[in-house]
N, C-alpha and C positions, 0 to 999 in steps of 0.2 A: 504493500500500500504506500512506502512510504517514496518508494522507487516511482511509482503512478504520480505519488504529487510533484516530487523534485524535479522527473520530465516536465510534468506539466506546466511549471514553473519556467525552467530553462528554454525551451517549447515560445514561448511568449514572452519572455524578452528578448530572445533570438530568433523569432520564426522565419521559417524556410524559405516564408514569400508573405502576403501582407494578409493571410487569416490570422484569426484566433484560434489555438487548440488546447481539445481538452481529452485528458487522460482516462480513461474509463478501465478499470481492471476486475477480468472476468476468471473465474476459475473453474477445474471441469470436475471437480473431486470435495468441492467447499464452498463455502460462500463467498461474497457475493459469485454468482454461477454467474456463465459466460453469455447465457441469454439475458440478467438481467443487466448487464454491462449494455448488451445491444440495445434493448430498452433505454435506456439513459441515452446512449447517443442519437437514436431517432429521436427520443425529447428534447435534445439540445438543438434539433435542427439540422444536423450536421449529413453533407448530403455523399460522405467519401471518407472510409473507413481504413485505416494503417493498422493491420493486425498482425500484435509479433508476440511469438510463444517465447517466455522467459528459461529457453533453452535452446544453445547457440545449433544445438545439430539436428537434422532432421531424420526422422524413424517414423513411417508409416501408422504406429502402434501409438507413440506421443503425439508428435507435432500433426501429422496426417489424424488422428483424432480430434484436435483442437479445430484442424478444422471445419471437418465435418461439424462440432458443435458451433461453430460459428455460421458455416452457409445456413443450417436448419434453421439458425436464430433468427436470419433474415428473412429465409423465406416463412416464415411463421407469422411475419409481420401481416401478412398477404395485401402487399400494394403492389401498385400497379410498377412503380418508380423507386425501389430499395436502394436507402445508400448502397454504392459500386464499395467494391471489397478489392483491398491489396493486402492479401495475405505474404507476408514473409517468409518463404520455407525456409530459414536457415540464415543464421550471421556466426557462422565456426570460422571465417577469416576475416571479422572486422575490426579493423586496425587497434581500434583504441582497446578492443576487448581485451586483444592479444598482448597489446602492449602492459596493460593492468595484470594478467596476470603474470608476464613475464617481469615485470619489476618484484609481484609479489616472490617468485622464487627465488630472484635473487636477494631480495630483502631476509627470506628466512633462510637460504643457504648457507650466509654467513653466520650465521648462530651456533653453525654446527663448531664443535670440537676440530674437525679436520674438515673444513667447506671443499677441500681440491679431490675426497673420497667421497663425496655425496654421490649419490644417482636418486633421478628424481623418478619419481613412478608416476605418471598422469592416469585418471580415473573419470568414470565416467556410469551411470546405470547402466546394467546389465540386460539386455533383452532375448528373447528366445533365440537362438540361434538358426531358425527356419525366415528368419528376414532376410538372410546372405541369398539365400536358394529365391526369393523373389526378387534378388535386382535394389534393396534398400541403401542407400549409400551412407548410413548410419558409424559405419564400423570406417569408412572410406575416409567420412568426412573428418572424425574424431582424432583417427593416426594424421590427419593431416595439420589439426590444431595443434596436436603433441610438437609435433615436424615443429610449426614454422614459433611458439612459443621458446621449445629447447633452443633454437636457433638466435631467438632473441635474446637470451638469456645467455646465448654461452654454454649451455651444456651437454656436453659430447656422451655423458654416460645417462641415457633415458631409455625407460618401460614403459607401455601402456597394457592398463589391467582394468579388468571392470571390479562393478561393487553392489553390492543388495540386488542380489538374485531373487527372485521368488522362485516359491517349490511347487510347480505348476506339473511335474510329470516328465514333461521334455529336457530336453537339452538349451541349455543356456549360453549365451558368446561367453567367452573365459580368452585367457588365462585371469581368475580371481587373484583379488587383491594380495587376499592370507598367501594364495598358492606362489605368490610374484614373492611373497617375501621371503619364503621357505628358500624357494630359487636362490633368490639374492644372497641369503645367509650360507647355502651349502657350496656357494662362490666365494665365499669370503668374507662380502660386502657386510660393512659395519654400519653405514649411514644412509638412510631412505628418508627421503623428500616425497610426501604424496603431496599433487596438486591435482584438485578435481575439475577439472576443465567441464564435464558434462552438466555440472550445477552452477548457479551463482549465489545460492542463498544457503541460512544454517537453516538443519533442521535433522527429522531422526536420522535419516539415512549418513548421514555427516557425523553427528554426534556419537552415535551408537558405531555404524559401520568401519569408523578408521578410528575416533576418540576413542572406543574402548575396547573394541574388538581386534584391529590392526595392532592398534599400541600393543597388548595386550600378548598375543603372539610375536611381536615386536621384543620387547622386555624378553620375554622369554626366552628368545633368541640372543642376547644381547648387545640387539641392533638398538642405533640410537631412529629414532622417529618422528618428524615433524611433517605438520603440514601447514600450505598457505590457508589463511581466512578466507571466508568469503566474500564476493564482492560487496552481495547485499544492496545499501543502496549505496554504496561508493561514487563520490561526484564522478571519478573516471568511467564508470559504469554510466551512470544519470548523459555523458558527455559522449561517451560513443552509442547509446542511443537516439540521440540529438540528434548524431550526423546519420545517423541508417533513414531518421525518419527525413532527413533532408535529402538525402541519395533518393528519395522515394519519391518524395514530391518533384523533384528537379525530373527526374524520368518521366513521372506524370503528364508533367506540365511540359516537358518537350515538344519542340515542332520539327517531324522529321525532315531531313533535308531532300 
């Protein structure tokens, strides 16, 4: 929510071109829900909708879910003239994202005992692994975040692992987070850096998943283990979505040649 107002803020004293804009945040699992977001914005008037899932990569399962919850909310409206929808599939390479988290790594790599033995492990949710066999570019897009963050950062020695599996029957994308540290430890390796690139915010899957669980098996290994923060509503966050929703409008509003 607090992310919704500080765009919204930023939004209007910078805007793209000479409207007004307003921030509406809809959720697919909680409240306020994503149809009553759209609600609010045909109240406000507003005749053209910037839709972005507050997760950089796109998976048929999440972000292809949102939005499906978002076309339905429209047409549900049943007018004749529906605000037009620019849905976002995906910001896993937008500059300022990448750059936020890459100072984060290097901010907390230093901390370590020996910063030049670290390797960082990036993370991200786990999904069924029958999305590869459909063509999802989920898994594609995420080693690419990894790529071009390690890149900015400087560091040559990086994993990427997923995290909070559910136990659904099937076969899940792996290699797991625990199972990446086992690795890492029977290597040698004394220093793990997680940075969760597939989130931006705290909550269980953070807290529980690497705060107590990774550490945990961590410790026990006697690897040392940090990780970066979340963005949250971090101004550099608040600021590289400024510019996506500016990249937006500017495409919009183009006149082809």
């Amino acid at each position: 929510m607090e992310l919704g107002r500080e765009l919204e803020r930023l939004l209007n004293i910078d805007p793209p071109d000479d409207r007004m804009y307003t921030v509406h945040v809809g959720m697919k699992h909680w409240t306020p829900r994503i149809a009553t977001a759209i609600d609010e914005i045909v109240d406000s008037g507003a005749d053209h909708v910037i839709a972005i899932v507050l997760a950089p990569h796109y998976s048929t399962i999440g972000t292809g879910g949102y939005r499906r919850q978002v076309e339905a909310a429209l047409a549900r409206l049943g007018r004749a003239s529906p605000p037009s929808l620019d849905f976002v599939e995906s910001w896993h390479e937008l500059d300022g994202y990448l750059e936020a988290v890459a100072d984060d790594v290097l901010a907390v790599r230093v901390r370590f005992a020996n910063p030049e033995e670290v390797v960082a492990v990036f993370t991200a949710h786990s999904l069924p692994a029958r999305i590869l066999d459909e063509g999802d570019p989920y898994q594609e897009q995420l080693l690419r975040t990894s790529e071009l963050v390690a890149g900015r950062a400087g560091i040559e020695q990086w994993r990427f692992s997923y995290q909070s599996q559910s136990h659904t029957g099937e076969p899940w994308l792996g290699p797991d987070l625990v199972e990446t540290i086992e690795e890492l430890a029977a290597q040698g390796h004394r220093a793990i850096l997680v940075a969760s690139v597939g989130f931006i915010a705290d909550h269980l899957e953070i807290f529980y998943d690497i705060d107590i669980e990774a550490k945990e098996r961590a410790d026990a290994l006697s690897i040392e283990l940090r990780r970066t923060p979340m963005l949250n509503a971090d101004p550099r966050l608040v600021n590289a979505l400024h510019g996506l929703v500016a990249q937006r409008v500017t495409a919009r509003t183009a006149v082809p040649s």
